[in-house]
BAZA-747096 format. One record per atom (N, C-alpha, C): residue number from 1; residue in three letters; z, y, x. Coordinates in steps of 0.05 Angstrom, whole numbers, plus 5000, padded with zeros to 4 digits. Each point is the difference from the previous one (the first is absolute). Layout:
N
+-----+------+------+------+------+
!  nr ! rest !    w !    v !    u !
+-----+------+------+------+------+
! NUM !  Ala !    Z !    Y !    X !
...
+-----+------+------+------+------+
END
This chain:
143
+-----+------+------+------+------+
!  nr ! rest !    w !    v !    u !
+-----+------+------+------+------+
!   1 !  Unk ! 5923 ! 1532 ! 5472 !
!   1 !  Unk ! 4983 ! 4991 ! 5021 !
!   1 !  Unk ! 4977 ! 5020 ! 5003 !
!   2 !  Unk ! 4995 ! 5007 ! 5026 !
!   2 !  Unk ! 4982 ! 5024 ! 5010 !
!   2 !  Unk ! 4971 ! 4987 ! 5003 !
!   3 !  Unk ! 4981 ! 5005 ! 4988 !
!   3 !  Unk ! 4974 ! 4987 ! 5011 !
!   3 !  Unk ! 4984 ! 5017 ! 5031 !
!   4 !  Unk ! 4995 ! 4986 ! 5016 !
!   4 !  Unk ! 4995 ! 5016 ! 5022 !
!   4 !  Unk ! 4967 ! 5006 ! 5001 !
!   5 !  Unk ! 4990 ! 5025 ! 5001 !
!   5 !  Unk ! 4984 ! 5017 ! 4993 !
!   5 !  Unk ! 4978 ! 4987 ! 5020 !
!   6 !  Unk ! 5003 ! 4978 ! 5011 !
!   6 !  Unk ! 4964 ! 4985 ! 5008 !
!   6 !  Unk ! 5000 ! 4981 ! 4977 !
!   7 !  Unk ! 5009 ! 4996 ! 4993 !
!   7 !  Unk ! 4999 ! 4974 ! 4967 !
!   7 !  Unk ! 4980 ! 5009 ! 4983 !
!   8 !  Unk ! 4991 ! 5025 ! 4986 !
!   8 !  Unk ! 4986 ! 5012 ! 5002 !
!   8 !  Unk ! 4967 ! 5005 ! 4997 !
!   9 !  Unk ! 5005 ! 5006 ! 5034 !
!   9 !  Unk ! 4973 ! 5003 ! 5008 !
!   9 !  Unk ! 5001 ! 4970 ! 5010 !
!  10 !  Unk ! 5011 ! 4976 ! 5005 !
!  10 !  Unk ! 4983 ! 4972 ! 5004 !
!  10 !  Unk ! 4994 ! 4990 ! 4967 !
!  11 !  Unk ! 5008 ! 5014 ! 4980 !
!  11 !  Unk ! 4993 ! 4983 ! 4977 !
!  11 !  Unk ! 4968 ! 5020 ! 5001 !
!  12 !  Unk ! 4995 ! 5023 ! 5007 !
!  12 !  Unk ! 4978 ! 5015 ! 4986 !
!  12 !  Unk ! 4984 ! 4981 ! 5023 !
!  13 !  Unk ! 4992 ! 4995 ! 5028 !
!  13 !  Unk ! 4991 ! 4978 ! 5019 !
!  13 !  Unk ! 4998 ! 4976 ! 4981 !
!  14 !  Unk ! 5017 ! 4977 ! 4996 !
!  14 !  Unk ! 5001 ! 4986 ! 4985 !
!  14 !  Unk ! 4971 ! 5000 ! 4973 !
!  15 !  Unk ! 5008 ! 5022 ! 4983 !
!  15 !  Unk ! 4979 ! 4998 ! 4983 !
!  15 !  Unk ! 4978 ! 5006 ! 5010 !
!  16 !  Unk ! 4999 ! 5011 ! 5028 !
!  16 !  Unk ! 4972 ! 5014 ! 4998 !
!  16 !  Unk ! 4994 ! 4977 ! 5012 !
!  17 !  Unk ! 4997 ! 4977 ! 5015 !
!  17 !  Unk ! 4993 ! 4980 ! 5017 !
!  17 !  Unk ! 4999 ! 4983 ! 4980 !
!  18 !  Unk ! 5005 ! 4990 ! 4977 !
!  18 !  Unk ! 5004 ! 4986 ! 4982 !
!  18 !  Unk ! 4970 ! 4997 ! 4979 !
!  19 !  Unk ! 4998 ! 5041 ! 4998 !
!  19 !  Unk ! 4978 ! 4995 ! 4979 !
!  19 !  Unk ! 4978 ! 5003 ! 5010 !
!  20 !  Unk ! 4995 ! 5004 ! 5028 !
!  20 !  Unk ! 4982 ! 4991 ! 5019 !
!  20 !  Unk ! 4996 ! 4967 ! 5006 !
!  21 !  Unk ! 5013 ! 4991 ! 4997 !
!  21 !  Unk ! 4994 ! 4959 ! 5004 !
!  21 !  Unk ! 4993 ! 4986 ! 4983 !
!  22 !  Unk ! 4992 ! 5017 ! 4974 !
!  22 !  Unk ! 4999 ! 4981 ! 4975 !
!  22 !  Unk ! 4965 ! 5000 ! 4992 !
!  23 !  Unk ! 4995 ! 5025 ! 5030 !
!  23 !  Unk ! 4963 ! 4997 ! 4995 !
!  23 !  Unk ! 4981 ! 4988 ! 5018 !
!  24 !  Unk ! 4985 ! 4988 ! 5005 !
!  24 !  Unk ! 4992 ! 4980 ! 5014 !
!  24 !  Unk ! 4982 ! 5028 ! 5020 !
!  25 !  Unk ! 4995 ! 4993 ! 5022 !
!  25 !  Unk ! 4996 ! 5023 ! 5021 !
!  25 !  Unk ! 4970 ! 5005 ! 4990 !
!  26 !  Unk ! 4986 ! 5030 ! 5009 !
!  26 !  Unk ! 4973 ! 5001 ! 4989 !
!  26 !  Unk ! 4981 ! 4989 ! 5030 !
!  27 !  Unk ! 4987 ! 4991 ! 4995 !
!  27 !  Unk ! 4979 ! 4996 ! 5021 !
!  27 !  Unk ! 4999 ! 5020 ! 5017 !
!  28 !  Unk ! 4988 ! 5023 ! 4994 !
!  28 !  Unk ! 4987 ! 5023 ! 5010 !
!  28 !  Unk ! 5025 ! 5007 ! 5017 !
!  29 !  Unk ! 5032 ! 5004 ! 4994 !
!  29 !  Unk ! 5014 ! 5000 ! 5017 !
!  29 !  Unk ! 5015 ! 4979 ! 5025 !
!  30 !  Unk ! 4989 ! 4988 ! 4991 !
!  30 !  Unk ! 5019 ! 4971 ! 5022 !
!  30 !  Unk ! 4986 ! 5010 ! 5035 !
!  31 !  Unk ! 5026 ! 5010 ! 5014 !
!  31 !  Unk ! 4997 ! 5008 ! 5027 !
!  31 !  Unk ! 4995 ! 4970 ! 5015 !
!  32 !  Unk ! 4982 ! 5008 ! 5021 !
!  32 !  Unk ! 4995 ! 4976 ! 5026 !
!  32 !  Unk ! 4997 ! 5010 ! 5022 !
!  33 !  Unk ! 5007 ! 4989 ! 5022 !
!  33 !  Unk ! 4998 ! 5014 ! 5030 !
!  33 !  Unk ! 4976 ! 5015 ! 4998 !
!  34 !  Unk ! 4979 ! 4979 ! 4995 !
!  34 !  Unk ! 4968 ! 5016 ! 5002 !
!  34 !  Unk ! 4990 ! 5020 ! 4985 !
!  35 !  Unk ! 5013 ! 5009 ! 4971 !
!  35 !  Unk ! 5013 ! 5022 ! 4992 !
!  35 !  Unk ! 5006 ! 5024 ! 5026 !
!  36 !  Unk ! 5030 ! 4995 ! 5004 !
!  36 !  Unk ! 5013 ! 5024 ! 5012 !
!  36 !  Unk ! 4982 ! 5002 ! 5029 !
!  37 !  Unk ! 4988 ! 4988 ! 5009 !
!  37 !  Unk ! 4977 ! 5003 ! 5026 !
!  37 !  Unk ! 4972 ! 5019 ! 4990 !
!  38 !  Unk ! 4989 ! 4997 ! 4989 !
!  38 !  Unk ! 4981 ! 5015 ! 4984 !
!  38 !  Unk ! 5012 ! 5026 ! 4999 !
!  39 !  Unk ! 5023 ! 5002 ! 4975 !
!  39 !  Unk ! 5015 ! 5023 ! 4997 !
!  39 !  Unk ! 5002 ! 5018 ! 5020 !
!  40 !  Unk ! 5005 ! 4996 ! 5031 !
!  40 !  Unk ! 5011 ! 5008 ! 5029 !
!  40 !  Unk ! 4973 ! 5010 ! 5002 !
!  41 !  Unk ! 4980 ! 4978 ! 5007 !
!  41 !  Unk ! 4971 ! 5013 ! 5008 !
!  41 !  Unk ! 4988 ! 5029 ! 4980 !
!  42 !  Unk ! 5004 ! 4993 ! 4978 !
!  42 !  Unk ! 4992 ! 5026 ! 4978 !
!  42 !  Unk ! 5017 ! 5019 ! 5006 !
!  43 !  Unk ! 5021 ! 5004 ! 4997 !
!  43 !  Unk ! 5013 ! 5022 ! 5008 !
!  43 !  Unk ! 4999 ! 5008 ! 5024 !
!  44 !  Unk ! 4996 ! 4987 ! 5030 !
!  44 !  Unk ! 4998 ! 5014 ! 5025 !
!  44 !  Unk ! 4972 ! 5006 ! 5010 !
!  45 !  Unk ! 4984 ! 4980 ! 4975 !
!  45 !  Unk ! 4968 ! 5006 ! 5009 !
!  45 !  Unk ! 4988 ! 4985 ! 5022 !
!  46 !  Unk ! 5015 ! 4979 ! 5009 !
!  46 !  Unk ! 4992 ! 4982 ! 5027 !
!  46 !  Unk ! 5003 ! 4973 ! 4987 !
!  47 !  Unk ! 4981 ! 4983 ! 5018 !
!  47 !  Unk ! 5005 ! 4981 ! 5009 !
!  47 !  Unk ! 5025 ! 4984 ! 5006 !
!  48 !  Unk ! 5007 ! 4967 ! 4988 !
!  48 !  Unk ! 5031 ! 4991 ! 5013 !
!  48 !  Unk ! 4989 ! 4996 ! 5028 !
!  49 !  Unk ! 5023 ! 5001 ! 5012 !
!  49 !  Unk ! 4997 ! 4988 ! 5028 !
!  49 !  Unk ! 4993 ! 4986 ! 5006 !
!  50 !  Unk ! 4975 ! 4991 ! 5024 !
!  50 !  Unk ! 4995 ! 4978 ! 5006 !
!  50 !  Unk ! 5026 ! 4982 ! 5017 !
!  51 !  Unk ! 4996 ! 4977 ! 5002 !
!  51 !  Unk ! 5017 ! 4985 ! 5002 !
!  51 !  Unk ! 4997 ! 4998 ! 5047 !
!  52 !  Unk ! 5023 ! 5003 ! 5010 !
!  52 !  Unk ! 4989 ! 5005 ! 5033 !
!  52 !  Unk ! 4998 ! 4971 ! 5008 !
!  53 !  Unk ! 4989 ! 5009 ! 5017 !
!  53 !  Unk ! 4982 ! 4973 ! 5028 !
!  53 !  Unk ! 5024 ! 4992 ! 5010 !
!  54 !  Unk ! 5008 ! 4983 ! 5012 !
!  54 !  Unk ! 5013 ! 4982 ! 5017 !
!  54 !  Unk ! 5002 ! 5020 ! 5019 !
!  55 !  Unk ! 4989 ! 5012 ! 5012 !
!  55 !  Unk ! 4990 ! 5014 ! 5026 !
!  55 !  Unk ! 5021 ! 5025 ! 4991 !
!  56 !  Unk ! 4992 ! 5016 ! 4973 !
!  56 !  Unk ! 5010 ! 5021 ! 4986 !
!  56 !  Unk ! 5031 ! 4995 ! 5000 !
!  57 !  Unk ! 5005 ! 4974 ! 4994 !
!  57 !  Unk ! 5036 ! 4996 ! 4994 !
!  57 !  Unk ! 5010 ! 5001 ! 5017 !
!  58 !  Unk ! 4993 ! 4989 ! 5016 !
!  58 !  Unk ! 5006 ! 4988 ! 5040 !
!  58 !  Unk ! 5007 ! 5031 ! 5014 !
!  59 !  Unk ! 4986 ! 5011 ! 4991 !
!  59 !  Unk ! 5005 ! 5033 ! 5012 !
!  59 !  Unk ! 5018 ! 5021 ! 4987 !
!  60 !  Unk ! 4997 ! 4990 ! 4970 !
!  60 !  Unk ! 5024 ! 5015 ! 4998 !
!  60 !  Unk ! 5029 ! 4993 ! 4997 !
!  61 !  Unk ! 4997 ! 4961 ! 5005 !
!  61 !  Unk ! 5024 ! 4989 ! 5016 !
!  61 !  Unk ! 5012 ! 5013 ! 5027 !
!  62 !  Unk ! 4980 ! 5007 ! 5019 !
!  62 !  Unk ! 5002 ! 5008 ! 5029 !
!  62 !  Unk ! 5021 ! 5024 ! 4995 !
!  63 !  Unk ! 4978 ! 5017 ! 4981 !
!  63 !  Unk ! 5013 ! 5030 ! 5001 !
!  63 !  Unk ! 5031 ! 4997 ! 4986 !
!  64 !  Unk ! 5002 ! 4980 ! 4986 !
!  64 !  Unk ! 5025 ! 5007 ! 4989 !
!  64 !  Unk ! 5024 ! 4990 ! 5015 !
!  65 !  Unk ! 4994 ! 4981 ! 5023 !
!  65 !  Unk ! 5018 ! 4985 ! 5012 !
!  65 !  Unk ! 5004 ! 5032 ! 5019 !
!  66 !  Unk ! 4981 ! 5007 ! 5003 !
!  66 !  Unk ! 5007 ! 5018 ! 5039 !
!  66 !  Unk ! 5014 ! 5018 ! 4975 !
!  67 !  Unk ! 5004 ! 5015 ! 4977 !
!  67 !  Unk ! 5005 ! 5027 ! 4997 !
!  67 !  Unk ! 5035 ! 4986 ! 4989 !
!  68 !  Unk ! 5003 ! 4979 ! 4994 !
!  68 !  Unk ! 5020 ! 4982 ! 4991 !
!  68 !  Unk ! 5015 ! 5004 ! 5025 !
!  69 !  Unk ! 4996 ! 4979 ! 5019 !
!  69 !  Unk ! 5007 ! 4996 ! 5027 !
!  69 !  Unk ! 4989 ! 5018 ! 5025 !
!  70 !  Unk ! 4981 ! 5006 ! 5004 !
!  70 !  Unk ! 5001 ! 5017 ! 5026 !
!  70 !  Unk ! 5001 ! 5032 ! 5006 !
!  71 !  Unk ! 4990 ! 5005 ! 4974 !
!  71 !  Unk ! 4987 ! 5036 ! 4997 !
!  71 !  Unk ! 5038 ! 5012 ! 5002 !
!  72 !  Unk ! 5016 ! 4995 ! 4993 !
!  72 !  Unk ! 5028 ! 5010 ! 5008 !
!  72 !  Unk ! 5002 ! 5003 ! 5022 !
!  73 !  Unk ! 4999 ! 4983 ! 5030 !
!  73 !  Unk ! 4999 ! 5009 ! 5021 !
!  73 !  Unk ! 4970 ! 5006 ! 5007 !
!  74 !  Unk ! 4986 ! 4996 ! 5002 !
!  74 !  Unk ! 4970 ! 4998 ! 5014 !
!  74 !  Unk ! 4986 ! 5023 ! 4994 !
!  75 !  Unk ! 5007 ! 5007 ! 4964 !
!  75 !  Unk ! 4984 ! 5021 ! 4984 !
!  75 !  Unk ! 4978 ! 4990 ! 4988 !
!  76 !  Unk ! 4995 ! 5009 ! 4972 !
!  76 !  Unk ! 4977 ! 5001 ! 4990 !
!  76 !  Unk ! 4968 ! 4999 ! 5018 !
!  77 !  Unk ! 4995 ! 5007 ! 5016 !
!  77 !  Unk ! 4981 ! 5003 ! 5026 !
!  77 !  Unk ! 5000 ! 4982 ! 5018 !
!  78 !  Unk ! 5032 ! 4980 ! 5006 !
!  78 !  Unk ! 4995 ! 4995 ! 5024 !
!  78 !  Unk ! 5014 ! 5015 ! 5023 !
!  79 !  Unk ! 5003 ! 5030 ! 4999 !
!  79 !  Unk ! 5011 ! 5015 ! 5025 !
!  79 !  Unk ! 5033 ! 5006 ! 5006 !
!  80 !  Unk ! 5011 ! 4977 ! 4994 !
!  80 !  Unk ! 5034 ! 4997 ! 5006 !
!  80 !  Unk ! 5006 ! 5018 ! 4989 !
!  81 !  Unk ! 4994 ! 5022 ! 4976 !
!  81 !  Unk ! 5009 ! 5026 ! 4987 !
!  81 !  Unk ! 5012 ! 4991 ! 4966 !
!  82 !  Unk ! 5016 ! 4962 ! 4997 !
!  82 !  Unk ! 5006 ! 5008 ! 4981 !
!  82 !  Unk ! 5021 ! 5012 ! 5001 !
!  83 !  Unk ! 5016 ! 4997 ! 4969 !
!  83 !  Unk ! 5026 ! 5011 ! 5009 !
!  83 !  Unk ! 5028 ! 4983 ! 5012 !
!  84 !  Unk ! 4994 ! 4981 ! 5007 !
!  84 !  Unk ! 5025 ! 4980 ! 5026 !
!  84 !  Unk ! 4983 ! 4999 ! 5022 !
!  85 !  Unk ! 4973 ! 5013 ! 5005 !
!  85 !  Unk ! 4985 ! 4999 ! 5023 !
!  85 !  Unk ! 5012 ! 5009 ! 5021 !
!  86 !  Unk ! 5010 ! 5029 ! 5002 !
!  86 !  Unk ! 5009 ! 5009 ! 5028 !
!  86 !  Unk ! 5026 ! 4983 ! 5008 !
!  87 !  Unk ! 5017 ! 4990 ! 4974 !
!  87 !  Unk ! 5027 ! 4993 ! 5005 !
!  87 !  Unk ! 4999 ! 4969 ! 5018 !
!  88 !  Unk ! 4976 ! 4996 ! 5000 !
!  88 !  Unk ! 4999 ! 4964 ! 5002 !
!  88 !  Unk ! 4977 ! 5000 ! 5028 !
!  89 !  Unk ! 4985 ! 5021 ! 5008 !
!  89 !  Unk ! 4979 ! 5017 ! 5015 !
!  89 !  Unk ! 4976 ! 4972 ! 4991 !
!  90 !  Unk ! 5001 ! 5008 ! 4979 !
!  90 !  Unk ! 4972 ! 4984 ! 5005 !
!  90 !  Unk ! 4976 ! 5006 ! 5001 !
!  91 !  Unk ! 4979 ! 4981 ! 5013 !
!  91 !  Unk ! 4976 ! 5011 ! 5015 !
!  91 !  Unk ! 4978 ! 5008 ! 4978 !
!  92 !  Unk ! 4985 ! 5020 ! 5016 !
!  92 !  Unk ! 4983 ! 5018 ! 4984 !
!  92 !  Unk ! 4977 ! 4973 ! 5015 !
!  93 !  Unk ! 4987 ! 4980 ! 4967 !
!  93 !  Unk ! 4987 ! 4980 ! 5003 !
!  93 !  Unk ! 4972 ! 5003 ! 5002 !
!  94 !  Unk ! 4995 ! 5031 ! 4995 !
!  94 !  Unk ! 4975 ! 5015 ! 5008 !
!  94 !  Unk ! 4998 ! 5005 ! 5021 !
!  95 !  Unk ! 5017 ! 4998 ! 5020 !
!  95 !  Unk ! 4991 ! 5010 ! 5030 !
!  95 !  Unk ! 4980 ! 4979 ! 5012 !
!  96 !  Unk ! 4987 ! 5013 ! 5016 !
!  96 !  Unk ! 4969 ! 4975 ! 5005 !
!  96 !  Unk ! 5018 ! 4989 ! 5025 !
!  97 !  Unk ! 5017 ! 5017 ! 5018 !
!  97 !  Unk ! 5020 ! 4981 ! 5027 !
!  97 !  Unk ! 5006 ! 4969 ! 4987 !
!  98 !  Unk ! 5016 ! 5012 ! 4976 !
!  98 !  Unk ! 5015 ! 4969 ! 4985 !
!  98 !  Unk ! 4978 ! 4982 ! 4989 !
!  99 !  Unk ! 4986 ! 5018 ! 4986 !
!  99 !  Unk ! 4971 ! 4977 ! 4992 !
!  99 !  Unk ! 4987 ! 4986 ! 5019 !
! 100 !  Unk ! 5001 ! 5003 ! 5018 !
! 100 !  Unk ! 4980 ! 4983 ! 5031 !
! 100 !  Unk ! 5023 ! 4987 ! 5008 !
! 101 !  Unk ! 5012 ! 5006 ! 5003 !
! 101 !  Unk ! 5026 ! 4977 ! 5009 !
! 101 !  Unk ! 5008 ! 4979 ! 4984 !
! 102 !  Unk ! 5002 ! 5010 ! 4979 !
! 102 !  Unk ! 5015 ! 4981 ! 4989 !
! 102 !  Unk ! 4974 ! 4970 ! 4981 !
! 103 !  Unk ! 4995 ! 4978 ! 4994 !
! 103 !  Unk ! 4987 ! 4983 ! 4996 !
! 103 !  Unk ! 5001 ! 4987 ! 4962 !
! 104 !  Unk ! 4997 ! 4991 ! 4992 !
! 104 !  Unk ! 4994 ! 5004 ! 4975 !
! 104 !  Unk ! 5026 ! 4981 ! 4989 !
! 105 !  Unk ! 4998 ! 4970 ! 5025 !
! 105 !  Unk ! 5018 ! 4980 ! 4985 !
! 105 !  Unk ! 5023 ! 5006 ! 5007 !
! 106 !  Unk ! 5006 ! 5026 ! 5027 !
! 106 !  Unk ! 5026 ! 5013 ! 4999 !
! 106 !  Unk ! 5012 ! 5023 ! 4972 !
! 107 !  Unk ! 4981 ! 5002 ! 5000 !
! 107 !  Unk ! 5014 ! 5019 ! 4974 !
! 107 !  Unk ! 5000 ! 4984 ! 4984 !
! 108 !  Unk ! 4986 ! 4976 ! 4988 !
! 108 !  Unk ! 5010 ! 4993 ! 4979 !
! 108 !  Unk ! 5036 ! 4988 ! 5012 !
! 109 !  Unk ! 5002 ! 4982 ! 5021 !
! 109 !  Unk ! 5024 ! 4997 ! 5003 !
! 109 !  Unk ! 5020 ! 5011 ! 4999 !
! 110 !  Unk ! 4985 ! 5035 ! 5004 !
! 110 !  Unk ! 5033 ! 5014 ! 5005 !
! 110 !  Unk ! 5001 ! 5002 ! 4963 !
! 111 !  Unk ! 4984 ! 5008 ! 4985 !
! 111 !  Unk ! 4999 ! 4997 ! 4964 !
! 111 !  Unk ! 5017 ! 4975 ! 4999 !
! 112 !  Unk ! 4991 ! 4974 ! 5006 !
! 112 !  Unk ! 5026 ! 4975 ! 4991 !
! 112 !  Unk ! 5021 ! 5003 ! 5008 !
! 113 !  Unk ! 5014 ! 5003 ! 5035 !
! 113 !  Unk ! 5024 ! 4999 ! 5006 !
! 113 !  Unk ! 5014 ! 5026 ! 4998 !
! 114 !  Unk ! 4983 ! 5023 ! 4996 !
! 114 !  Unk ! 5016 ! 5023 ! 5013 !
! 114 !  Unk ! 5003 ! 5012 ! 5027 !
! 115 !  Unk ! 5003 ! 5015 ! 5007 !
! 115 !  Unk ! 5000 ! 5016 ! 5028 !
! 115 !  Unk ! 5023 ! 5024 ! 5009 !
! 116 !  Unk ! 5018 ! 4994 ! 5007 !
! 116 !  Unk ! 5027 ! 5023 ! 5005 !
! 116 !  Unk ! 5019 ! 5012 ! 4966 !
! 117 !  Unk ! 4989 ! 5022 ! 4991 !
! 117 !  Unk ! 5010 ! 4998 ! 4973 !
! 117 !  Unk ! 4984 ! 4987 ! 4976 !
! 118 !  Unk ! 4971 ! 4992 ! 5009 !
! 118 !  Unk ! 4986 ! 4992 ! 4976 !
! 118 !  Unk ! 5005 ! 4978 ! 4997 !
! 119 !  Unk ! 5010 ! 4994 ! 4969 !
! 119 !  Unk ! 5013 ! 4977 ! 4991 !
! 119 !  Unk ! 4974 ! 4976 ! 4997 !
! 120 !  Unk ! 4999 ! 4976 ! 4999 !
! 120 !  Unk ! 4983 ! 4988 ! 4999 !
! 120 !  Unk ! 4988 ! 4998 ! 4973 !
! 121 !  Unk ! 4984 ! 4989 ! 5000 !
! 121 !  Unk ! 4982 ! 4991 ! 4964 !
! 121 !  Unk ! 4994 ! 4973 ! 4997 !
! 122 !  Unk ! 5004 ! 4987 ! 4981 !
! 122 !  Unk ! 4993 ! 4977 ! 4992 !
! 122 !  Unk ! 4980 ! 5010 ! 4977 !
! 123 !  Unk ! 4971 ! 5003 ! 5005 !
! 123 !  Unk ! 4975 ! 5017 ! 4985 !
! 123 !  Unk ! 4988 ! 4975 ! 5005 !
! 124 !  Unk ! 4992 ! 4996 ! 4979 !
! 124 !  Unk ! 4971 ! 4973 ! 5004 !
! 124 !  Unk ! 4985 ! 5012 ! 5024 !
! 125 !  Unk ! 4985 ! 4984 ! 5009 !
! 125 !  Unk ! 4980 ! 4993 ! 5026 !
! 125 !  Unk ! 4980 ! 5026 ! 4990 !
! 126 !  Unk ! 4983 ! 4993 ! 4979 !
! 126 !  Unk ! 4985 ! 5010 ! 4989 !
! 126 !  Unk ! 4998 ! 5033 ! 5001 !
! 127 !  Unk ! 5024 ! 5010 ! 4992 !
! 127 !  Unk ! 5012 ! 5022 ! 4995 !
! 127 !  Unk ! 5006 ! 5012 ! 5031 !
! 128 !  Unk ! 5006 ! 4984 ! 5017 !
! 128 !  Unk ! 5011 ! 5015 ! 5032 !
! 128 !  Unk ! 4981 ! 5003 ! 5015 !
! 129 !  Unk ! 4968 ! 4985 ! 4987 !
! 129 !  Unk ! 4980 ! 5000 ! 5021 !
! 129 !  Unk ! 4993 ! 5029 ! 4986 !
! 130 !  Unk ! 4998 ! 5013 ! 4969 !
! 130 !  Unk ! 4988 ! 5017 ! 4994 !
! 130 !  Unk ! 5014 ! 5027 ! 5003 !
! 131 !  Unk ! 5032 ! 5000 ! 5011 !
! 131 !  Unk ! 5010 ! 5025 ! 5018 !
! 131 !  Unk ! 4994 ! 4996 ! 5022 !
! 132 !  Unk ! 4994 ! 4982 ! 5020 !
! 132 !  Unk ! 4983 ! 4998 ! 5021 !
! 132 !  Unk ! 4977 ! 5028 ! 5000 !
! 133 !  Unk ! 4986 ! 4987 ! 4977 !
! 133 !  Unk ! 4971 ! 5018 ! 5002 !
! 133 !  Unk ! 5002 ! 5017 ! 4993 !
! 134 !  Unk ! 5024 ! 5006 ! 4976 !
! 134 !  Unk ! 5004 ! 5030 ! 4989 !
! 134 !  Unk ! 5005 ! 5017 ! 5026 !
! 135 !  Unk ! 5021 ! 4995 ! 5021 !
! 135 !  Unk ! 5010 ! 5008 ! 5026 !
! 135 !  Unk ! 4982 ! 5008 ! 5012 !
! 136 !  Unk ! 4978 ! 4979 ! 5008 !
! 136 !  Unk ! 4970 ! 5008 ! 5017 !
! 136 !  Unk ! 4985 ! 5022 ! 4992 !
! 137 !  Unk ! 5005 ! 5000 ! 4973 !
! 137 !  Unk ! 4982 ! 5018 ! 4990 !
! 137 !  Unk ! 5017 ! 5035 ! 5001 !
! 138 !  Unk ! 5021 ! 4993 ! 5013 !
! 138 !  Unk ! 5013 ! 5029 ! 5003 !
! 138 !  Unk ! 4989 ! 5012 ! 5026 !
! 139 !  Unk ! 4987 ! 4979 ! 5012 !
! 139 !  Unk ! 4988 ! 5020 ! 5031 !
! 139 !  Unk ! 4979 ! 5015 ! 4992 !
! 140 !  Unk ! 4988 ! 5009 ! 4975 !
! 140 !  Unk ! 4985 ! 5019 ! 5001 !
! 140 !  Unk ! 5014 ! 5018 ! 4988 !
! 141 !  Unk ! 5026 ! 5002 ! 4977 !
! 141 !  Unk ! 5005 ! 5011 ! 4988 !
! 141 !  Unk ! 5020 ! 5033 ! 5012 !
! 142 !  Unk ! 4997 ! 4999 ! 5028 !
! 142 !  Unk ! 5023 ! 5017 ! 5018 !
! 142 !  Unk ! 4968 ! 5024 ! 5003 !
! 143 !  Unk ! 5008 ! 5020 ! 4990 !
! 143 !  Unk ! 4988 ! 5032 ! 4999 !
! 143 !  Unk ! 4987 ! 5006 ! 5029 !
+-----+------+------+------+------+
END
């Protein structure tokens, strides 16, 4: 009978886990979250993060839905230059023509149902009014 060459190294494991459990832990070492948080701050020399505003989350909900869902056709910007933008022609949302035309509770509609190839969204309320404003806020963002 061949003994197979991890038998071994789990008995040298084995002992070594073994004559480690037979000592009651030392104080000075016993790890705690608030431990390894300290640790982070000393070593990077900062401050933990403060914890964000409602306002703070809400926005970087916004941003992550449009770069999720719209920045593919629309672009990062807004200016129909993502990359399914030209294929799908979608509108450069920075143009001030489309901004004066178009009305706030229409764009959120065309965000719920969709519009020609834009598929619709089922996005909380919350969330469609703040690509609304993200959108508005592209009329200054055109060079």
């Amino acid at each position: 009978m061949r003994v197979s060459a991890v038998a071994p190294t789990f008995v040298i494991f084995a002992i070594m886990f073994a004559s480690g459990c037979d000592q009651p832990p030392d104080a000075s070492t016993v790890w705690t979250p608030a431990d390894h948080d300290k640790q982070q701050e000393q070593a990077s020399g900062q401050q933990a993060a403060q914890p964000l505003s409602s306002a703070e989350r809400g926005a970087q909900l916004v941003e992550a839905a449009w770069m999720q869902s719209c920045a593919r056709c629309h672009g990062p910007r807004g200016m129909g230059d993502g990359p399914e933008g030209p294929m799908v022609k979608a509108p450069d949302l920075t143009d001030a023509e489309w901004q004066a035309k178009v009305k706030d509770d229409e764009i959120a509609e065309i965000i719920r149902k969709g519009k020609a190839l834009m598929p619709p969204s089922n996005l909380p309320e919350p969330l469609i009014q703040g690509l609304v404003a993200r959108i508005r806020a592209l009329r200054a963002a055109k060079p």
